[in-house]
DRENLO-307526 format. One line per field, with one value per residue (C-alpha): residue in one letter; x, y, z negated. Coordinates in steps of 0.02 Angstrom, whole numbers. Last residue first. Example, Ala and Ser with C-alpha at 12.3 -4.5 7.8 and 13.67 -1.06 7.14 Angstrom:
% residues 2
code: S A
u: 684 615
v: -53 -225
w: -357 -390
***
This chain:
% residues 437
code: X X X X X X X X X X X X X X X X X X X X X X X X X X X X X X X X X X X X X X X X X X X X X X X X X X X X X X X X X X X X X X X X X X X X X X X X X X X X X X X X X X X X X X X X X X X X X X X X X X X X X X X X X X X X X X X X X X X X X X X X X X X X X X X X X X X X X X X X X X X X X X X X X X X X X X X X X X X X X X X X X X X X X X X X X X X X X X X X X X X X X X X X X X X X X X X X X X X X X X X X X X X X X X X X X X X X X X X X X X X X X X X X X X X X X X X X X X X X X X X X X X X X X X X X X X X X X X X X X X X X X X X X X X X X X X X X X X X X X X X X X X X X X X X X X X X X X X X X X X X X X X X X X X X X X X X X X X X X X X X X X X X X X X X X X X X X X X X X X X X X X X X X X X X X X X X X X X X X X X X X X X X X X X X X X X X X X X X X X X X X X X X X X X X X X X X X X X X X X X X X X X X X X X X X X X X X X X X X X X X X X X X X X X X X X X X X X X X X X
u: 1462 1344 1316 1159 1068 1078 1212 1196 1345 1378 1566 1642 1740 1930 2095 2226 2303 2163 2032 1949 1817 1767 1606 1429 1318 1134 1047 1170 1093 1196 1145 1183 1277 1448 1489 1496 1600 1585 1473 1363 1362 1359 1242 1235 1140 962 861 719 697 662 841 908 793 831 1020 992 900 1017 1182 1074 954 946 1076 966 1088 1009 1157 1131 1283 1365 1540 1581 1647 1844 1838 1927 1817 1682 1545 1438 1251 1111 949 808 669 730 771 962 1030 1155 1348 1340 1439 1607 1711 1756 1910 1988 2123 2229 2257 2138 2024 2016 1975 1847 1754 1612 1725 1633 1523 1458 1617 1650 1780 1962 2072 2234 2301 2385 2353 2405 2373 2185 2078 1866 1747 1556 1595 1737 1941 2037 1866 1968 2155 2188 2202 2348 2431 2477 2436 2319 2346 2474 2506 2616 2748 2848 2878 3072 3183 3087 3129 2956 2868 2793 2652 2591 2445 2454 2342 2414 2400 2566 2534 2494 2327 2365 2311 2399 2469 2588 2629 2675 2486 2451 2264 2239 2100 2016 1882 1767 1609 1416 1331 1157 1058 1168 1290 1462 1636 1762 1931 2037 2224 2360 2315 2301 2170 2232 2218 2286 2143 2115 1950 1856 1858 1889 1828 1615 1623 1623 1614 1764 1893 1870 2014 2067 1888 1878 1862 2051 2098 1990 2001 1836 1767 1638 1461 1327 1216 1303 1257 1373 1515 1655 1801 2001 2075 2205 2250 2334 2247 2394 2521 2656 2843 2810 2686 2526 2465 2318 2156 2055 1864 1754 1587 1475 1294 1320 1170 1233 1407 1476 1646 1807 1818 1959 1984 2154 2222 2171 2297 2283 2200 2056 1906 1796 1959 1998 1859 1701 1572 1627 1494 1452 1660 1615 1744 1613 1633 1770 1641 1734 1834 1932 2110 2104 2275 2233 2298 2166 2246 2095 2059 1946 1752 1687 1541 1383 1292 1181 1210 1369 1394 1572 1694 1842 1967 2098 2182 2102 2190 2288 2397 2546 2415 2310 2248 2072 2001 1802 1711 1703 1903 2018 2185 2321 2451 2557 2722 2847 2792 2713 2551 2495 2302 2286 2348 2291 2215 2355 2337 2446 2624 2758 2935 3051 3159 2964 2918 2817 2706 2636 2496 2481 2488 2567 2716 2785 2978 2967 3108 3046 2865 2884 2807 2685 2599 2521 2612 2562 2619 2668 2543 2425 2443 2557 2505 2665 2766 2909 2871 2878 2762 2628 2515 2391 2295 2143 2019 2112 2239 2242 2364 2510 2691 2829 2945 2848 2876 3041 3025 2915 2999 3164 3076 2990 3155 3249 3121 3095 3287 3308 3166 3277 3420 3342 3264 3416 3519 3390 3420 3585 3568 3459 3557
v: -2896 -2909 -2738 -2673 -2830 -2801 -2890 -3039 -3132 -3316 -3383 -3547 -3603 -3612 -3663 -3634 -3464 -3413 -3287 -3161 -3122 -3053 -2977 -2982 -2897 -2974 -3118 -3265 -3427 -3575 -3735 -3911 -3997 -3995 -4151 -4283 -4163 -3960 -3947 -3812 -3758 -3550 -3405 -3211 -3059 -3129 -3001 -3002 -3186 -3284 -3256 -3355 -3497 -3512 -3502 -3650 -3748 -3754 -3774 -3926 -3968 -4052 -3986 -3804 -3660 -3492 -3351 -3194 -3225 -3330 -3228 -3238 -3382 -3388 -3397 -3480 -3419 -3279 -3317 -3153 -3171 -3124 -2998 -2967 -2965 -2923 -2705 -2736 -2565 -2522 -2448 -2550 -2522 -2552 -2577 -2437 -2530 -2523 -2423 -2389 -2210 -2190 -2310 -2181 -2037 -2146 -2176 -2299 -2423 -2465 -2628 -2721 -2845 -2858 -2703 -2744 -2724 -2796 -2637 -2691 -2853 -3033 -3015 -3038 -2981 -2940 -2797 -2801 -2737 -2700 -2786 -2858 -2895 -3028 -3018 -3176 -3056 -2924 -3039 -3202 -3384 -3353 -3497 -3594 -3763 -3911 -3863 -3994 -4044 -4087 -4234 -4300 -4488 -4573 -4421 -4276 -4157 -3966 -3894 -3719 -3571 -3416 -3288 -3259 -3378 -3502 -3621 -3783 -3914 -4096 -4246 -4380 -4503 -4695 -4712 -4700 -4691 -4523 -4441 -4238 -4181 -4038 -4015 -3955 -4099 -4179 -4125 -4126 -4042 -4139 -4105 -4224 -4232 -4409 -4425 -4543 -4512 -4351 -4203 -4036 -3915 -3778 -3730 -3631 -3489 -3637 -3747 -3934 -4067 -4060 -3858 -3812 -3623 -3478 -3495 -3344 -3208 -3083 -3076 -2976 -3071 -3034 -3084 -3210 -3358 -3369 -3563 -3561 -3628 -3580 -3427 -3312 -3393 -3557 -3476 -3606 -3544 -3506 -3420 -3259 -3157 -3307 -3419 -3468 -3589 -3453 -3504 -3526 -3363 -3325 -3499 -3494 -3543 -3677 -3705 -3830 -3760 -3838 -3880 -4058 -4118 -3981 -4016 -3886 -3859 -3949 -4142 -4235 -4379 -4326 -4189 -4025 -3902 -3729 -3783 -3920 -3948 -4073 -4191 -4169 -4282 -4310 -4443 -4541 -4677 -4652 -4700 -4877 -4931 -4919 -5034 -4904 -4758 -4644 -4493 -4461 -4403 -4403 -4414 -4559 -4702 -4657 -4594 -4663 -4577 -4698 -4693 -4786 -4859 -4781 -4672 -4549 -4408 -4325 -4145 -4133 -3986 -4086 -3984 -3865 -3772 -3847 -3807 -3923 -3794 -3849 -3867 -3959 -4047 -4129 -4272 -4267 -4432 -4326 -4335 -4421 -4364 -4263 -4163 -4027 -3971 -3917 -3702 -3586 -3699 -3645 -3580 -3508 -3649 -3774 -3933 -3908 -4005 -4048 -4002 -4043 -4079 -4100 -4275 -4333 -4517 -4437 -4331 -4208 -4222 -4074 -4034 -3857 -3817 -3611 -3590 -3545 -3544 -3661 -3727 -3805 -3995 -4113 -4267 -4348 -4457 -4473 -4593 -4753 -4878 -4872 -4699 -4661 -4590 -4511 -4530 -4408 -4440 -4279 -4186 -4301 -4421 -4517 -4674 -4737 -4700 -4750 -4665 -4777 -4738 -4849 -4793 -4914 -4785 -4789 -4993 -4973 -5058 -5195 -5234 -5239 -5366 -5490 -5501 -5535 -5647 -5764 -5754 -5821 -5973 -6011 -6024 -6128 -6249 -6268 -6294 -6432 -6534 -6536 -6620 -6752 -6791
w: 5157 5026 4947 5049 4997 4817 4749 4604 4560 4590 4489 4541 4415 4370 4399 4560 4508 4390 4392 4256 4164 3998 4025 4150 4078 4052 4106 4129 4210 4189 4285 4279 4400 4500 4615 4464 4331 4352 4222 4198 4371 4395 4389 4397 4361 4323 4248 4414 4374 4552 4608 4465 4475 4649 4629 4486 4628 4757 4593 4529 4391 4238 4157 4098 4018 3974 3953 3851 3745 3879 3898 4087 4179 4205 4377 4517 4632 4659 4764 4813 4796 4866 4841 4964 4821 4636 4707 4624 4600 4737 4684 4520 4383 4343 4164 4016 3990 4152 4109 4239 4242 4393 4315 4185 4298 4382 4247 4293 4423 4574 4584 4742 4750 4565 4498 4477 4343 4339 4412 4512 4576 4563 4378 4419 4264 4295 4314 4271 4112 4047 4073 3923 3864 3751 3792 3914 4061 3999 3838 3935 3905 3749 3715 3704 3811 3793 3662 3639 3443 3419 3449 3565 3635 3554 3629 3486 3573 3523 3571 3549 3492 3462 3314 3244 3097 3226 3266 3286 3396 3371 3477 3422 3556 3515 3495 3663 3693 3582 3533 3548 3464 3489 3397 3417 3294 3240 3348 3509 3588 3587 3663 3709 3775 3767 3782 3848 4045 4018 4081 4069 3945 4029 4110 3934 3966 4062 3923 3976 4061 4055 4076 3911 3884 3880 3751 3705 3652 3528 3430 3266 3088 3028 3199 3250 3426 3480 3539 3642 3624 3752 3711 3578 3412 3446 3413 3371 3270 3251 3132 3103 2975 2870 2729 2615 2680 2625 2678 2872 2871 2814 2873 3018 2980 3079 3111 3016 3005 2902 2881 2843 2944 3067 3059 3175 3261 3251 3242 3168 3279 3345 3215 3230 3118 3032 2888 2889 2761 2842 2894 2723 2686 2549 2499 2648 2656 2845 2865 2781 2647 2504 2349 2275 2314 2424 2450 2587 2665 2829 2909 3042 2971 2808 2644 2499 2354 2226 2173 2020 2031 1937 2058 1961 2062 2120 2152 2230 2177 2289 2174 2153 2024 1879 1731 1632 1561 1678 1827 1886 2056 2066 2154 2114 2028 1847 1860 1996 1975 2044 1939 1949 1832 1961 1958 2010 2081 2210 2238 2425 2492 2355 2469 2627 2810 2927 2879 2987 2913 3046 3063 3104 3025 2893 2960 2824 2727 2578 2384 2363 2247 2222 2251 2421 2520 2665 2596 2414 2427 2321 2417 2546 2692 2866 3000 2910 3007 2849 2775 2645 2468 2370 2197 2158 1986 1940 2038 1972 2063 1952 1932 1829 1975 2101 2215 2364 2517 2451 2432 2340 2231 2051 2058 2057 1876 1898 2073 2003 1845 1964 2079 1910 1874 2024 2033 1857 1887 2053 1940 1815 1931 2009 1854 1809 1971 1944 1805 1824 1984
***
């Protein structure tokens, strides 16, 4: 029995090792989401960071028929390549020699000359410990201190620098203890991830934020303000029973973010190289991305200031549009040729004693740049306040949650408006008394 017990202690000693050695040298082909600090990814060695949970992967690719290499985070799972997020768009490299390391405590990418062509370009201070690159299971790439796991201890994130794409959790809007703006940039087109003519960005200069979606720096459409559910410029958004809307206003923040409650479902917001908006969702059964809403829906209402001043988009007449109930149209001539550009204005000026109001549903509420919003009060006392200031021109509920509360007070023109099928706000506009009929 001596014997035979030797031979099996041999041959399990000889499987121990030749599973030791396969492992040793396949070693480059096992994914983890860690680059430390003594660690590299190259081009060549095919190597790749993959989230916890297997969803994302980061790493070196060459968009459709490019040639040129970019470092990005794709979904991994997907049959179709979707890229998330790109460090180098507007900075490829030309050609497959690329490499990713952690240098001076900042992740950088370079090139065949060992030029940086990319980097996190953090100022550190004195801190000691080394830091390490870390591929989080929700797509964030981040930078921290090796000792450091805690989110508040980020010392830098992809999910701050975003391309075209919102993931769930990534958060787009201001940072104000940051003092960034994290908005989204279109690609050039599918081959060229480089910054494209068109981006998408919270205003939060122009009254109450909205979100304007940018063509080469002019607006093509608002998403109108936040009305406690959703936007009231994309009614499409609906509420879902796997997905979470939320949008803060405080001190510290004024961001959108969206997450999900079904893992199983792949959800993202992207912004398109042709210049719409889209949320785009991935079932378990789909065997491409779904497009759930774009935006904007259609080019005659959605159009920023498709319509002027005082006037407002209905695609259920013709033309589209139509002066406010107390307004005529300012060039008639125009109007005549159906151009309502040049708006309405009013056929009795307001007199600020004796006025009303005419209720206009299903409303896209007007552009807030002069708006003043108060949520303490109601829609009884927000009329009140509205018809004791001699500038006020129209008001509405703030949030449309809880039986409607909060108050928006807009004191100057009235502009980009329009109504919805079965969406929308209620709208109050100010008539004198001899135009309320």
């Amino acid at each position: 029995m001596k014997g035979v017990r030797k031979t099996y202690d041999n041959s399990h000693t000889f499987s121990f090792l030749l599973v030791f050695f396969v492992l040793i040298l396949f070693r480059p082909a096992f994914s983890i989401n860690i680059l430390s600090s003594t660690e590299s990814l190259t081009i060549s060695s095919n190597r790749t960071l993959v989230s916890p949970g297997n969803v994302f992967e980061l790493g070196f690719f060459t968009p459709g028929s490019s040639s040129r290499w970019y470092l990005g985070i794709w979904y991994k799972k997907l049959p179709d390549r979707t890229y998330v997020w790109v460090a180098n768009r507007d900075n490829p490299l030309s050609n497959s020699i690329g490499t990713l390391k952690i240098s001076n405590m900042n992740l950088v990418l370079l090139d065949q000359s060992n030029k940086s062509v990319w980097s996190t370009n953090l100022t550190r201070g004195n801190e000691r410990s080394p830091v390490l690159a870390e591929l989080l299971a929700n797509g964030n790439l981040v930078i921290r201190d090796s000792n450091n796991n805690d989110a508040s201890g980020f010392l830098w994130q992809s999910f701050d620098s975003p391309t075209d794409t919102l993931l769930p959790e990534m958060k787009l809007g201001y940072d104000l203890k940051k003092g960034i703006n994290r908005f989204l940039t279109s690609w050039r087109n599918s081959d060229d991830p480089s910054r494209g003519e068109f981006s998408y960005k919270l205003d939060t200069q122009r009254g109450m934020p909205e979100f304007y979606l940018l063509k080469d720096g002019l607006q093509g459409h608002r998403s109108g303000p936040w009305n406690g559910v959703q936007f009231s410029g994309i009614p499409e958004d609906q509420k879902l029973n796997y997905m979470v809307y939320n949008f803060t206003e405080n001190s510290e923040e004024v961001a959108y973010t969206f997450r999900m409650t079904n893992n199983s479902i792949y959800s993202r917001i992207q912004i398109s190289s042709e210049g719409f908006l889209e949320r785009l969702t991935w079932t378990p059964n789909s065997i491409a991305w779904n497009l759930f809403w774009s935006s904007p829906v259609d080019l005659t209402c959605d159009v920023y200031k498709a319509c002027g001043s005082y006037s407002y988009c209905d695609l259920n007449t013709s033309p589209v549009c139509n002066c406010i109930q107390g307004f005529k149209p300012l060039n008639v001539q125009q109007w005549d040729l159906r151009d309502g550009s040049s708006g309405c204005i009013r056929k009795t000026q307001l007199s600020c004693s004796g006025d009303g109001f005419t209720r206009m549903r299903r409303m896209k509420l007007p552009e807030t740049m002069k708006a003043i919003v108060d949520r303490s009060i109601d829609v009884k006392e927000c009329e009140n306040r509205c018809l004791s200031d001699c500038n006020c021109t129209a008001f509405a509920n703030a949030d449309i949650r809880n039986g409607r509360t909060g108050c928006v007070i807009w004191t100057g023109v009235l502009e980009d408006m329009r109504t919805y099928f079965a969406e929308g706000q209620d709208l109050h506009v100010r008539l004198a008394a001899a135009d309320l009929v």
